[in-house]
C-alpha positions as CSV (number, residue, x, y, z in Angstrom):
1,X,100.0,136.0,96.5
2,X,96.2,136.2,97.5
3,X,94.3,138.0,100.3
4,X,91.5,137.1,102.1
5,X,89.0,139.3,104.0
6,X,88.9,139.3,107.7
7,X,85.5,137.4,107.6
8,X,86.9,134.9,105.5
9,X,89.8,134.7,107.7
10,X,87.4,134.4,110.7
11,X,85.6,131.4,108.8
12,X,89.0,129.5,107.9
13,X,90.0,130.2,111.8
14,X,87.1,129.9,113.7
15,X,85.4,126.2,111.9
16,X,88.7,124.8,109.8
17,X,92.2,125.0,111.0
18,X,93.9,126.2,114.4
19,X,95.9,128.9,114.5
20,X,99.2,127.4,114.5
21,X,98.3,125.7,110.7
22,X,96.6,129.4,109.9
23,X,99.3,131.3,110.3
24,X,101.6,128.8,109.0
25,X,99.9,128.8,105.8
26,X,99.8,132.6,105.2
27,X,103.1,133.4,106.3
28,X,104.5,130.4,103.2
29,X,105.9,128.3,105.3
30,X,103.6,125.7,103.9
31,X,104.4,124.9,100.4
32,X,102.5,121.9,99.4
33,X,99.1,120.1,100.8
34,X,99.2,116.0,100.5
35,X,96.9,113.5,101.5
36,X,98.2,111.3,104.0
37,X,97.1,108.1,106.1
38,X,96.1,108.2,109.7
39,X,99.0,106.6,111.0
40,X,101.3,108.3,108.7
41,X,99.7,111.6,109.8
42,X,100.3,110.6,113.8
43,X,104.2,109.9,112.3
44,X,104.6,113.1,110.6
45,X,102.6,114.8,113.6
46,X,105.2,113.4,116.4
47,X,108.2,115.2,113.8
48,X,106.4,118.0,114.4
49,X,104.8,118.5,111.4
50,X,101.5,120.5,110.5
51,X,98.8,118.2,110.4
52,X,95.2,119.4,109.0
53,X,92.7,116.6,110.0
54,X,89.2,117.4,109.1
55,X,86.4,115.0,107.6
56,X,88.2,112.2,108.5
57,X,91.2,113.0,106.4
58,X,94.5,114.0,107.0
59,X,96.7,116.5,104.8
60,X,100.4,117.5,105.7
61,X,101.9,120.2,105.2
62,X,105.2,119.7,103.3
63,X,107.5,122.5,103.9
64,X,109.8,121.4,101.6
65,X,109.3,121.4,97.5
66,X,110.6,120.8,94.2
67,X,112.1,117.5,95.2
68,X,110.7,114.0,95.8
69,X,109.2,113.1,99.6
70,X,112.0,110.5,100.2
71,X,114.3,113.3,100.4
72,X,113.1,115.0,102.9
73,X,114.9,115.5,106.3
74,X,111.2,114.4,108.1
75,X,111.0,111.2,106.1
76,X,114.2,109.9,106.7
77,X,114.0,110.8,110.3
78,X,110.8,108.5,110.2
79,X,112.3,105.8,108.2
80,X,115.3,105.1,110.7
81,X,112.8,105.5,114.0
82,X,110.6,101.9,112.0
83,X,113.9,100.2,111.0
């Protein structure tokens, strides 16, 4: 576990993430960052997954961990919703 000062947390706030992501990632509830495709982020978004989208990239943040993508509840959902 790390902490950050309050200007720091003002920074990551105020210019990088909203608050829903920030609080999210302090309180663990993210547990991995991946780098995802824009229409797999809008996909993942619609499950109600966190979505960090800055510089033109997209990064979710998986929940889950310790076991491979395709097993998670979120990806399966997704895969019956295109078949």
């Amino acid at each position: 576990m790390f902490t950050l000062s309050n200007r720091t947390k003002k920074h990551i706030t105020q210019y990088l993430i909203d608050d829903c992501i920030y609080e999210a990632i302090f309180s663990d509830e993210i547990l991995e960052w991946w780098l995802v495709t824009a229409p797999f982020a809008r996909l993942l978004q619609a499950e109600g997954e966190y979505i960090l989208e800055k510089l033109d990239c997209y990064w979710w943040g998986r929940t889950t961990s310790g076991m491979a993508i395709y097993m998670d509840s979120v990806i399966t959902d997704i895969v019956k919703q295109l078949n």
